[in-house]
C-alpha positions in Angstrom: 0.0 0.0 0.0 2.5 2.4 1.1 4.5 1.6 -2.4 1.3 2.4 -4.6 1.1 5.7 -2.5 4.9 6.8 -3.6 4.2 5.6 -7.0 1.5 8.0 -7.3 3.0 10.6 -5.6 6.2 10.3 -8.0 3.7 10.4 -11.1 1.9 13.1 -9.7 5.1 14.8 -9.1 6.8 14.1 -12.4 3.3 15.7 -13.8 3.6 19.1 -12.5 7.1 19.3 -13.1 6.9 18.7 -16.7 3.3 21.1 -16.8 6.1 23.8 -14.9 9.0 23.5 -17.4 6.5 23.3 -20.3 4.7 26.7 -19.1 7.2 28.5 -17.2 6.6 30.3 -14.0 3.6 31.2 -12.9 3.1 35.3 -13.1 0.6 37.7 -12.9 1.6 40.3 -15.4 4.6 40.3 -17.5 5.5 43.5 -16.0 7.3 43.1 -12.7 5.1 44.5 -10.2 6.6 47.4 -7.6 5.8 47.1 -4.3 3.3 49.7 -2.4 1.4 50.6 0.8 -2.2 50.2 1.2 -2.8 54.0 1.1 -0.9 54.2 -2.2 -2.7 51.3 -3.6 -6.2 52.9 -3.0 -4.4 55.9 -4.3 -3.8 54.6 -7.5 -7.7 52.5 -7.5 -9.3 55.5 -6.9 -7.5 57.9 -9.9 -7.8 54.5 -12.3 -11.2 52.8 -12.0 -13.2 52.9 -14.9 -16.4 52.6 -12.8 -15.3 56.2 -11.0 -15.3 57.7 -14.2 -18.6 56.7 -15.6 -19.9 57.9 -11.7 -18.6 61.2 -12.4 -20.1 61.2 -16.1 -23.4 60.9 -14.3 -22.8 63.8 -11.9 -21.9 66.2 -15.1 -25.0 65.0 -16.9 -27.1 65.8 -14.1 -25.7 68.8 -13.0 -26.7 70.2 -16.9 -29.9 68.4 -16.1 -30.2 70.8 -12.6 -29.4 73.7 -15.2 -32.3 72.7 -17.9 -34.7 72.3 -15.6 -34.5 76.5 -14.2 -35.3 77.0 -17.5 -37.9 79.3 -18.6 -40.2 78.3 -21.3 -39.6 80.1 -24.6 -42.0 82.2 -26.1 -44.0 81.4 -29.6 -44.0 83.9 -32.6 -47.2 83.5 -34.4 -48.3 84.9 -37.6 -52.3 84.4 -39.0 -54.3 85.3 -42.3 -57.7 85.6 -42.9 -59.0 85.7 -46.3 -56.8 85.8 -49.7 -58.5 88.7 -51.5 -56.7 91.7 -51.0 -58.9 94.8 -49.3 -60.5 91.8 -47.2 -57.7 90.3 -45.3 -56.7 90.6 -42.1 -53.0 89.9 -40.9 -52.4 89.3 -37.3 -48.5 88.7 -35.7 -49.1 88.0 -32.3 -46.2 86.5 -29.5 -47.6 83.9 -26.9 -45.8 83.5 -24.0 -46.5 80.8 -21.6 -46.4 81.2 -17.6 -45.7 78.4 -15.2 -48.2 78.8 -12.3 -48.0 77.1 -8.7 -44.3 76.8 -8.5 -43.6 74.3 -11.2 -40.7 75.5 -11.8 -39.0 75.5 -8.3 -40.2 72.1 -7.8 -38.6 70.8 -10.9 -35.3 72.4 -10.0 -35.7 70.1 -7.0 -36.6 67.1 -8.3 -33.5 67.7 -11.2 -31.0 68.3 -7.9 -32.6 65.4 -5.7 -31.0 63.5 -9.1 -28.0 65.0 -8.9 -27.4 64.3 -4.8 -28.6 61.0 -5.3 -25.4 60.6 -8.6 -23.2 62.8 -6.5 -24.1 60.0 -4.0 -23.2 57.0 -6.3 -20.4 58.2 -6.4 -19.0 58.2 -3.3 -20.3 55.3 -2.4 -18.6 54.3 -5.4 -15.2 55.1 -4.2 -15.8 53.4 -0.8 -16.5 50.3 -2.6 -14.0 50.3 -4.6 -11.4 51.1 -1.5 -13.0 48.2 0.1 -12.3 46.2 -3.1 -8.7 47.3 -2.8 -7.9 46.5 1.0 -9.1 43.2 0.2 -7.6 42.3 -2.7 -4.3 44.3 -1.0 -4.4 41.6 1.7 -5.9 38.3 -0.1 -2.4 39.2 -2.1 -0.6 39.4 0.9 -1.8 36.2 2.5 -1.3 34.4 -1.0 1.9 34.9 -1.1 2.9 34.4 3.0 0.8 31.2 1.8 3.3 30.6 -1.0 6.6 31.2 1.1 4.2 28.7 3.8 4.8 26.2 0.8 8.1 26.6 -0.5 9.3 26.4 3.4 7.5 23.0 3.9 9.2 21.5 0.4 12.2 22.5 2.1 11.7 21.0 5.5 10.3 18.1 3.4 13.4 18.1 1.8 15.3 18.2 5.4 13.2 15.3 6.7 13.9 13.0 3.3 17.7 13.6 3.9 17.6 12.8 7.3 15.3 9.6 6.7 18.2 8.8 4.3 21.3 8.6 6.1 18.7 6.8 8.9 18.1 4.2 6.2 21.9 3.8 4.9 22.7 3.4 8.5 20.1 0.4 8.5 18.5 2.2 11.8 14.8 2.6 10.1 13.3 1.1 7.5 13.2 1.9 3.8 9.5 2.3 4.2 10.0 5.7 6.3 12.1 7.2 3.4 9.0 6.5 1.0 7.0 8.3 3.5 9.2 11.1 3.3 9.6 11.3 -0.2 6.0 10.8 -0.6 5.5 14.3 2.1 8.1 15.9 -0.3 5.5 15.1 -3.4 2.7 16.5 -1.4 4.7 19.3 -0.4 5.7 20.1 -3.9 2.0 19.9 -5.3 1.0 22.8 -2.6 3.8 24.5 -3.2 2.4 24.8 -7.1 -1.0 25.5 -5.6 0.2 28.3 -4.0 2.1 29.8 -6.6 -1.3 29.7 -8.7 -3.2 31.6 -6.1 -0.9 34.0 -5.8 -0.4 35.1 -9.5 -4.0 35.0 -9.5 -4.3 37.3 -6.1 -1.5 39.9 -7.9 -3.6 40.1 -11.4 -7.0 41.0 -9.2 -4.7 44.0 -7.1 -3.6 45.0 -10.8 -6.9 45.1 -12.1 -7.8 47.5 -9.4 -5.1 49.4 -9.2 -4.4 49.7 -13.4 -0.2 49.1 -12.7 1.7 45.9 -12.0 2.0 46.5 -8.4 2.2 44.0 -5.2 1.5 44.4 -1.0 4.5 44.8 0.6 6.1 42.5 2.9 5.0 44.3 6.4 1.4 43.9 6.9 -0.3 46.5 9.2 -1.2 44.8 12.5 -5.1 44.0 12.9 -6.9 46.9 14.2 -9.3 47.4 17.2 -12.6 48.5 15.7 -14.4 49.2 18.9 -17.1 48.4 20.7 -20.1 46.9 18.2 -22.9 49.8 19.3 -20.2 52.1 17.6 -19.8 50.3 14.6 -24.3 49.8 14.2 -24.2 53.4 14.5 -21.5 54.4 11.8 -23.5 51.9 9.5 -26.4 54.2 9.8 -24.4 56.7 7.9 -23.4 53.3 5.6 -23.5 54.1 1.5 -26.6 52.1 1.4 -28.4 54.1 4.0 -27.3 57.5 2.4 -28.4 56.1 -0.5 -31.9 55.3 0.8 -31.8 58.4 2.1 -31.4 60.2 -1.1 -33.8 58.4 -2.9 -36.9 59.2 -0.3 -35.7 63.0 -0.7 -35.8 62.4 -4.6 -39.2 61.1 -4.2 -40.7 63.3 -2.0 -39.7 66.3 -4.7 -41.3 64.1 -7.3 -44.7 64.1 -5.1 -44.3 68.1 -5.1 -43.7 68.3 -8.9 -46.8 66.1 -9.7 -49.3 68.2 -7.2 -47.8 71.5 -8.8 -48.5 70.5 -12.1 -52.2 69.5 -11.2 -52.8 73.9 -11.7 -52.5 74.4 -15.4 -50.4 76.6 -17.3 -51.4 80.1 -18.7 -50.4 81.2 -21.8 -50.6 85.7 -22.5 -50.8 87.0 -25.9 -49.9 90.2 -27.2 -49.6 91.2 -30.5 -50.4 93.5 -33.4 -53.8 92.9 -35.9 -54.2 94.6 -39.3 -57.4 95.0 -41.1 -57.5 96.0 -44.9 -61.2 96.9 -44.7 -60.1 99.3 -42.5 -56.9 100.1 -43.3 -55.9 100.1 -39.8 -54.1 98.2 -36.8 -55.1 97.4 -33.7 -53.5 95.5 -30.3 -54.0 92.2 -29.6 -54.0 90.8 -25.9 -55.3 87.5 -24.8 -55.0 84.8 -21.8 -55.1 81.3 -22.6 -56.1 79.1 -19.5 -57.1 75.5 -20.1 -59.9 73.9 -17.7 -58.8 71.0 -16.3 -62.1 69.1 -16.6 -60.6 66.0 -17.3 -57.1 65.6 -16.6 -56.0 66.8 -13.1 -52.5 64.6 -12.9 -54.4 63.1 -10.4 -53.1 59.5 -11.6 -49.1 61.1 -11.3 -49.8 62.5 -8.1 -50.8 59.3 -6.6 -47.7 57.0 -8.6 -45.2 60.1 -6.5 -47.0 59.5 -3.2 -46.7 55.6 -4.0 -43.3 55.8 -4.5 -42.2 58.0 -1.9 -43.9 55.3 0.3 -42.1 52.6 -1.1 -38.5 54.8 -1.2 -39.9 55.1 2.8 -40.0 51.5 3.5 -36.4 51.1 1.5 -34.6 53.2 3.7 -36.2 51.6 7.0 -35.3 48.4 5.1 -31.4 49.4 4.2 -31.1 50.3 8.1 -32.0 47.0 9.3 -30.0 45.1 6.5 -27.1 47.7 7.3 -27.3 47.2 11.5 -27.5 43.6 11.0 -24.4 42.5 8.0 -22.4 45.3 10.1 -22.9 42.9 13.5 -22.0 39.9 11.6 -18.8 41.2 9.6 -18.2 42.8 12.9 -18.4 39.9 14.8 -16.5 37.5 12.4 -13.6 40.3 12.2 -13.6 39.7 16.0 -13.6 36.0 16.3 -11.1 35.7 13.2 -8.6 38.6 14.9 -8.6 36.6 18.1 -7.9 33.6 16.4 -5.5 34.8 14.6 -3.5 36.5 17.7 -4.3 33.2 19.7 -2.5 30.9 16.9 0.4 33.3 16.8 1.4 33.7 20.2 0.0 30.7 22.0 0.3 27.9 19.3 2.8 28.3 16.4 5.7 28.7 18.7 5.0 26.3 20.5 4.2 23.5 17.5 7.6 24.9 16.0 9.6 23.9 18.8 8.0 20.4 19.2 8.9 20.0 15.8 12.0 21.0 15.9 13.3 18.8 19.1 11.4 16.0 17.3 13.5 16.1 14.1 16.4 16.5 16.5 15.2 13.2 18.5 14.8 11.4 15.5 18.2 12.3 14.2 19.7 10.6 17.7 17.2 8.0 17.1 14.8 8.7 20.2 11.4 9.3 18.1 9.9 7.5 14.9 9.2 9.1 11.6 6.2 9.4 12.0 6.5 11.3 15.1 8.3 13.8 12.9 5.8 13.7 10.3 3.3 14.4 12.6 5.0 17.4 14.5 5.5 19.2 10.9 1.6 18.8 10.0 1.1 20.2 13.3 3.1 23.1 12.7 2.6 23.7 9.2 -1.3 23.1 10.1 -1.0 26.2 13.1 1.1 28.4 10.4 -1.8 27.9 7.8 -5.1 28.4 10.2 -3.2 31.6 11.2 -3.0 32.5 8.2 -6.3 31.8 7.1 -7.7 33.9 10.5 -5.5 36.8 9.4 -7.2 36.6 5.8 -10.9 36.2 7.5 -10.3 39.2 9.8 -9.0 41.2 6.5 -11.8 40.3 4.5 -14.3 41.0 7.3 -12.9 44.4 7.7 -13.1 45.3 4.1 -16.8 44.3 4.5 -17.0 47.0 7.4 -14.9 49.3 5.1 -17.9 48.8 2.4 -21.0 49.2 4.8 -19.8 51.9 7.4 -17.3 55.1 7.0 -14.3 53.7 9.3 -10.7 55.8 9.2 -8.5 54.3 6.7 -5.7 51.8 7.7 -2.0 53.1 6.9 0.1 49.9 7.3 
């Protein structure tokens, strides 16, 4: 059994070394990326992102939108005949204006700039998303390749262990079946190692995506912050982009309720003009008032689709408050749990599996433990090193979460 498993192991082995020379190594750009802080990744996110620059078309268009709308409307030049014979025609030029009556216009200078905060709001909430986006990516990069350098150190301890298993085995002290084991946690050890190189050219091209240059986290990673107490961080989400957002949209709405009652009063239209007679040779002033009778159509239907709305933009923003109190408690708490963990495994574990390791290797050396006791000591480490390292990424990911629902200070590693 343990034969099949090294036979396997070596063709598996043999595999990826062959798919390695045949390929190449494994990069994320062809560039060779630079390495940057955080703050000068976000930097370079925020001045790049295509998504930034279609939020701030938006804002322009509705800005000339705010502008149309405090229009006036323009006034009509009109010119009638009556009758073709000359001596009994009469020629009247006449200029209509129209006038806007119970505040039309005021309200749809509202309504146009309710549109505009609620783009002007899309936008920032666009850059905090996409800062989120970056501080996650920044530090899935980072753990991908601390990850990778987790790898290449365990092919080389593999490599220690094999060695040592070897001159156990030319010594006849163990048997040849404990250097199959070891070659066969070498193979292992080589396959995650590829893994790892994978995830981390895939980790870099995500981070360059972002960021629009061929850049990579450096090697210092900014400690794990305190957020504070969890009350603090429900209420900051109350002033989350989605809440804001909700926010903007009843205020839209409710503009859209005043625009639709003030056009239930119709328009007037005033004429003045000039009327000549060839019968009697003469001209006389015209003046008029237009005012149509709203028998039929009293917007009635509009006013009622605004007041619908604004009830349904009402029970969206109580709606984004709850979803916003309760993801910010959850991201909140797994950032906790993961931070702890994380600090735990570091001070109170990985030490402590590294040095059991390490005198175990030593005892097997002097022939005082098994191989498998050393086999066992290095998953144990390397198992510590890795759940550390996952907790660090959890915590990092939770906090970009937090980053995306509530305005928290920016993290300068």
């Amino acid at each position: 059994m343990n034969t099949q498993r090294v036979l396997v192991a070596a063709v598996v082995s043999a595999f990826v070394l062959a798919r390695s020379a045949a390929a190449g190594t494994i990069t994320a750009d062809p560039a060779t990326p630079h390495a940057v802080e955080l703050p000068t990744a976000i930097a370079l996110a925020l001045d790049h992102h295509p998504a930034l620059r279609a939020a701030a078309e938006e804002v322009a268009a509705t800005e000339a939108d705010v502008q149309q709308a405090g229009r006036r409307p323009n006034p009509e030049l009109a010119w009638l005949r009556e009758g073709h014979r000359a001596g009994n025609r009469t020629t009247t030029l006449q200029l209509n204006q129209p006038i806007e009556l119970g505040g039309k216009r005021a309200a749809r200078v509202a309504v146009a700039e309710g549109a505009l905060a609620v783009a002007g709001g899309e936008q920032q909430d666009r850059r905090q998303a996409v800062r989120a986006d970056v501080i996650a990516a920044y530090y899935a990069a980072l753990g991908a390749r601390e990850r990778q350098q987790l790898a290449q150190a365990t092919f080389e301890l593999a490599g220690r262990g094999l060695d040592a298993v070897a001159l156990r085995v030319a010594a006849g002290k163990v048997s040849p079946i404990d250097a199959d084991k070891a070659r066969l946690a070498q193979a292992d050890a080589r396959l995650e190692q590829a893994r790892a190189d994978g995830e981390l050219a895939i980790a870099l091209a995500r981070l360059q995506a972002l960021t629009g240059q061929a850049v990579a986290p450096k090697d210092d990673a900014a400690p794990l912050p305190d957020l504070g107490p969890l009350p603090a961080a429900q209420v900051a989400a109350t002033e989350g982009p989605a809440v804001r957002q909700a926010r903007r949209q009843l205020a839209l709405q409710q503009a859209h309720v005043k625009l639709a009652r003030a056009n239930r009063l119709p328009d007037v239209t005033f004429t003045v003009g000039s009327q000549r007679d060839d019968q009697l040779a003469g001209r006389q002033a015209v003046l008029g008032l237009a005012v149509p009778l709203p028998l039929f159509d009293r917007n009635s239907g509009n006013v009622a689709a605004a007041q619908a709305r604004t009830r349904q933009a009402e029970a969206g923003l109580q709606a984004a408050e709850l979803a916003a109190r309760a993801e910010t408690t959850a991201a909140w708490l797994r950032y906790r749990q993961a931070r702890d963990e994380a600090l735990a495994l570091e001070h109170d574990v990985v030490a402590v599996a590294r040095s059991i390791y390490e005198s175990t290797l030593r005892g097997f050396e002097f022939g005082k433990f098994d191989y498998l006791d050393v086999l066992d000591a290095q998953r144990t480490w390397f198992g510590a090193r890795a759940r550390r390292l996952q907790a660090t990424q959890d915590a990092w990911q939770a906090h970009a979460a937090l980053q995306r629902l509530a305005p928290i200070e920016e993290i300068r590693p």
